[in-house]
N, C-alpha and C positions, 0 to 999 in steps of 0.2 A: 418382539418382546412387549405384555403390557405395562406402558407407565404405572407405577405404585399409586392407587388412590390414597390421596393429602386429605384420609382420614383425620391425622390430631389436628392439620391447623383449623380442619374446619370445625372439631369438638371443641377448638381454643377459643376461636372467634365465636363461637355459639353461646362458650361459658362471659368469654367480657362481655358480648352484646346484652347478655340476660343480668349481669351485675353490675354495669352502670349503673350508677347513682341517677345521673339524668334521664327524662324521658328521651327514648331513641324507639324510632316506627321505620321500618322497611315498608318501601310502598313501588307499586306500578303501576303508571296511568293508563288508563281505560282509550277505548277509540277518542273519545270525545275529553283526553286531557285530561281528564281528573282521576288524581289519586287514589287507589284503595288500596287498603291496606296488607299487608303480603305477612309480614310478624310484627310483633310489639314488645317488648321489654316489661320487667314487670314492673319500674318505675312510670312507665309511660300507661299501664292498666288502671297501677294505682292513683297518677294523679287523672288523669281522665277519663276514666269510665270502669273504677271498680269493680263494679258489678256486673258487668256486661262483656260480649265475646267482641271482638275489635277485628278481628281478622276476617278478609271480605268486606271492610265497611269502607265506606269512602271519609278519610280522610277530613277533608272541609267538613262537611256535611256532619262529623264527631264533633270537630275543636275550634272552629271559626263562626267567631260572630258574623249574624247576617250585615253588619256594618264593616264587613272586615273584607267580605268575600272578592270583592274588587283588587285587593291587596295579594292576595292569595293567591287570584289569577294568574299575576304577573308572575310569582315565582314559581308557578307552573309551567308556564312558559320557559322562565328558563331554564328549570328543570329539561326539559323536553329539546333545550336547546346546545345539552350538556353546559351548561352555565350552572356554578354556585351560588348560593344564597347565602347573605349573611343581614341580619335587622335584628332590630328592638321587635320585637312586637306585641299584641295583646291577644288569647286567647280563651279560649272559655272549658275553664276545669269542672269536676266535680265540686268547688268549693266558691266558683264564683270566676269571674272573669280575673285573668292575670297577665302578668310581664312577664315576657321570655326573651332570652337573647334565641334567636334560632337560626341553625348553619342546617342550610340544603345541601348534601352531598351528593351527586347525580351520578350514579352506578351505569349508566350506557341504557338506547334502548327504552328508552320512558318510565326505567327503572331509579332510585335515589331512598336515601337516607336522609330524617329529619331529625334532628339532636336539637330537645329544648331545654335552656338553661335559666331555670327560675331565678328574673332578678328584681322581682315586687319589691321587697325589703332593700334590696341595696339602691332603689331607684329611691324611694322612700326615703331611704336616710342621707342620699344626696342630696335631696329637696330640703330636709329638714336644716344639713349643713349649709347649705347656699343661705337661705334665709336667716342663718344666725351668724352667717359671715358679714352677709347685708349689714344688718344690723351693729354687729360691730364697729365696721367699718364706718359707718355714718358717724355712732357715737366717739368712735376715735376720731376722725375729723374736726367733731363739731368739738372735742374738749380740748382737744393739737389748739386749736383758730383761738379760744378764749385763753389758752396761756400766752398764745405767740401773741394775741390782743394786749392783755397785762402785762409783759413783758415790754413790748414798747413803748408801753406807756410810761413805763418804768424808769426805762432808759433814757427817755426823754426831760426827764426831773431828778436824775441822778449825778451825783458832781465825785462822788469816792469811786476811784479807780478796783478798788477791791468788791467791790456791789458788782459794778458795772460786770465787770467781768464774769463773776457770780450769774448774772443774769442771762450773759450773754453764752454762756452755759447751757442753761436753761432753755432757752430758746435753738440753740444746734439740737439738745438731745430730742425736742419736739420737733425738729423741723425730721430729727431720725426717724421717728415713729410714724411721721408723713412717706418718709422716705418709704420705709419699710413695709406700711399701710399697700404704697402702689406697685409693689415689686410681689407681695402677696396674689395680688391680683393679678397682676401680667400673669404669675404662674398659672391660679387658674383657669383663665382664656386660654394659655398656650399649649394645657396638656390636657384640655378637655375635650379634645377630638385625636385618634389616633391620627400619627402620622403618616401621610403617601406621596413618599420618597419619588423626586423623577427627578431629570435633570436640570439642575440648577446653576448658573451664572455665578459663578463663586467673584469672578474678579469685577464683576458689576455691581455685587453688594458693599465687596470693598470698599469701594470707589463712592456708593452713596450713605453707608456706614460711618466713614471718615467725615464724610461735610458736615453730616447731622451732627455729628461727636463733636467737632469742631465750632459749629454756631453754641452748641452748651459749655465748652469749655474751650473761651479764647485765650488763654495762653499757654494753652497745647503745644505740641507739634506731633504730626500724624503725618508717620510715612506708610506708602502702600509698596509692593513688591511681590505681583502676581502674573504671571503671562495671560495675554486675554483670551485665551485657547479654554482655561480649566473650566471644566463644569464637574458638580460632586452630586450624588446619592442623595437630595434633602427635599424640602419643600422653602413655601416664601417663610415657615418661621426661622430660616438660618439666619436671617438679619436678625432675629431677634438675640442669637448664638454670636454673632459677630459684635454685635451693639452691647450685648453684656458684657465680657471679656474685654470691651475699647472702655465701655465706663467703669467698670471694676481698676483698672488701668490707670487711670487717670483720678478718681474721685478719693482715691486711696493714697495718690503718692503725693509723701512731702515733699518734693526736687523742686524749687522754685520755680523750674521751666519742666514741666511734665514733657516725658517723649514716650511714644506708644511706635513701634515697629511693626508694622504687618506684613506677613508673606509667604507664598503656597508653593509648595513644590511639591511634585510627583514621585511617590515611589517605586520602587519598583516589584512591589506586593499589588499594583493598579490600585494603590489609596493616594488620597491626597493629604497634605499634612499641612493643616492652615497652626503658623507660629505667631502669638501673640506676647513681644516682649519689649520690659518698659523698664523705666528706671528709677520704678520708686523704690521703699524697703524690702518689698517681697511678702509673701505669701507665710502667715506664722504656720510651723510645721505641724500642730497639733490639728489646724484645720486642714491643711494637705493629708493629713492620715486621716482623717474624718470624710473627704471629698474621695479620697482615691479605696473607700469601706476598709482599712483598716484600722481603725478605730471606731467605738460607740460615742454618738453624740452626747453629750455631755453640756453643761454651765460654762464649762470650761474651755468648751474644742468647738463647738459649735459655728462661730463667727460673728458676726453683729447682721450681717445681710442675706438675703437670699439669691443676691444675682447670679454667683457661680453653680449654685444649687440647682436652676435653672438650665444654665447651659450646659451642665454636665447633664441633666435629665433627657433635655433634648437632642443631645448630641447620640447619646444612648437610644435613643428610640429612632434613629438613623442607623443604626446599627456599627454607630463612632466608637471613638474610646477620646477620652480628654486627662492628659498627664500635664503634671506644675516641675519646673526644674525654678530652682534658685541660684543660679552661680552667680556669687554676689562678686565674684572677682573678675569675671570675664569681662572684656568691652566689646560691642559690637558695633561694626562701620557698614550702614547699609547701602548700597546700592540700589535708591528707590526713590520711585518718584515721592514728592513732599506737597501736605496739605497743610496752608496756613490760612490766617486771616487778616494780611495785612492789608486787605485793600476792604475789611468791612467784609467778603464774601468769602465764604471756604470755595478751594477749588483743590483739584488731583490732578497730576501732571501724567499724562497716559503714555509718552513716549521716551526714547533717552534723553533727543533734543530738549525736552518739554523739564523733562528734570532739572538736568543742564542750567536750562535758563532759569528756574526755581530755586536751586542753591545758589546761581552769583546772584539773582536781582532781590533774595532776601536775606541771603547769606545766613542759611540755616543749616548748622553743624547735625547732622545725624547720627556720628559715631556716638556710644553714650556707656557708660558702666550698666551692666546690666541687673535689676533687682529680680526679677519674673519673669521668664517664659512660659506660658498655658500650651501646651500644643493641642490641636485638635483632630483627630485622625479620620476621614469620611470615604466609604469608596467610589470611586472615580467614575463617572457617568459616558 
């Protein structure tokens, strides 16, 4: 019996490829590597060579600057080598040379698909926000430094307790705007390259997480509680995910003795679930519905910082999830090793013995009422 010829899907795929918005070229390279062109979309007629028949033409030789063609080579190559392509690149339209994102799809055969995504304008208007961010940023610096200036100056020739404090005011909510000024930035750097997830050392970040956190905030306490087996789905910015959620942690809680709990356990979905809980007030709930998209940002729900902002994004682009619990009645007694500073150095205790000796020789209580748990969800490497 003859198989049914897959008439419609080939009429379906005929009609999207010709309706694409974006330029899309079917092509098949020649003895000698280079691409000619097999069909063309009529996105792809009309940004490059309107007027003209495209089919049969080689490829480079239409849309590649001669400064480009080295460039080109290569993804001919791995075209050829059933390898995809993915770049920025520049090209030469009928309107002038432009920016493309372009994904090489390589069909078998020295056969492939080339999808280009015009992004002159949004490269443009990142250039344009970088530069006004700059700029901000410098002038917020430089007008933070001349209040925090006058302000101590202030305080230095001030004898009324109700000034003083007024000033002293003054000075926290500028040192906020410092604050806030470099946590803008962190985010920038941190989400301005996609993520590529491999396997990651989760309880070695722990472990240098905790020290760093601990030389900033000496009268912490920071327990860890990770087997040193786990490794999760991320890259090096998980430290940045751990570091946030350890400072958010501590830089927030009024408990005269901050205590932050870390600790990973494996599910059995093959995720890892890194818990972050401490014993300050807790997480207000109007920002928990804002962080977890059930609520619109608002004056009101927003938050004062962007550190969780941050870690929920990144954690997301691992393909995580990050949930807030508040059980402000629970207590928690951890079984973990303890990071202090009382000999001047932070240090982590890796083993039980090491704990052990950690609780009597500083005699550091871990149970604690619990304000915040963040959990962080990552799959298992």
């Amino acid at each position: 019996m003859t198989p049914p010829q897959n008439t419609d899907a080939t009429s379906r795929f005929e009609t999207l490829f010709e309706q694409l918005s974006d330029p899309v070229v079917e092509f098949e390279q020649d003895d000698d590597g280079e691409p000619i062109i097999v069909s063309a979309n009529a996105a792809f007629r009309d940004v490059f060579a309107p007027a003209e028949s495209v089919v049969g033409r080689p490829l480079n030789e239409l849309i590649v600057p001669a400064d480009r063609r080295d460039e080109a080579a290569t993804f001919d190559q791995r075209t050829a080598d059933g390898k995809p392509n993915r770049a920025v690149i520049e090209r030469t339209t009928s309107d002038g040379r432009r920016k493309f994102l372009y994904r090489g799809v390589p069909a078998g055969d020295g056969r492939g698909f080339a999808i280009y995504s015009d992004v002159t304008e949004k490269l443009r208007q990142e250039r344009h926000l970088d530069v006004l961010q700059r700029v901000l940023r410098h002038n917020l610096r430089n007008d933070v430094n001349v209040i925090t200036g006058e302000v101590e100056r202030a305080l230095a020739s001030v004898e009324s307790e109700e000034t003083r404090a007024a000033l002293s005011s003054i000075e926290e909510t500028a040192n906020g705007l410092t604050q806030l000024c470099t946590e803008a930035q962190t985010i920038r750097k941190a989400l301005g390259e996609p993520p590529t997830p491999e396997p990651t050392d989760l309880a070695a970040i722990l472990d240098t997480v905790s020290k760093d956190c601990l030389r900033r905030f000496t009268q912490a306490t920071i327990s860890v509680d990770c087997p040193d087996t786990i490794s999760v789905q991320a890259d090096s910015r998980l430290r940045i995910v751990v570091d946030g959620l350890v400072d958010n942690a501590v830089r927030h809680n009024t408990a005269s003795m901050p205590k932050v709990i870390l600790s990973a356990s494996v599910g059995d979905d093959d995720t890892v679930e890194l818990a972050v809980a401490d014993n300050g007030p807790g997480i207000p709930e109007t920002e928990q519905r804002v962080l977890a998209d059930e609520a619109q940002i608002s004056p009101l729900s927003h938050g004062s910082g962007l550190g969780l902002w941050l870690v929920k994004w990144l954690t997301e682009s691992y393909g995580g999830s990050l949930a807030i619990d508040t059980p402000a009645t629970d207590t928690l007694d951890a079984d973990a090793s303890v990071a202090d500073t009382s000999d001047g150095d932070a240090s982590v205790a890796d083993t039980p013995d090491a704990d052990a000796s950690a609780d009597a020789d500083h005699d550091i209580d871990t149970s604690m009422d619990i304000g915040t748990v963040v959990r962080v969800r990552l799959g298992r490497a």
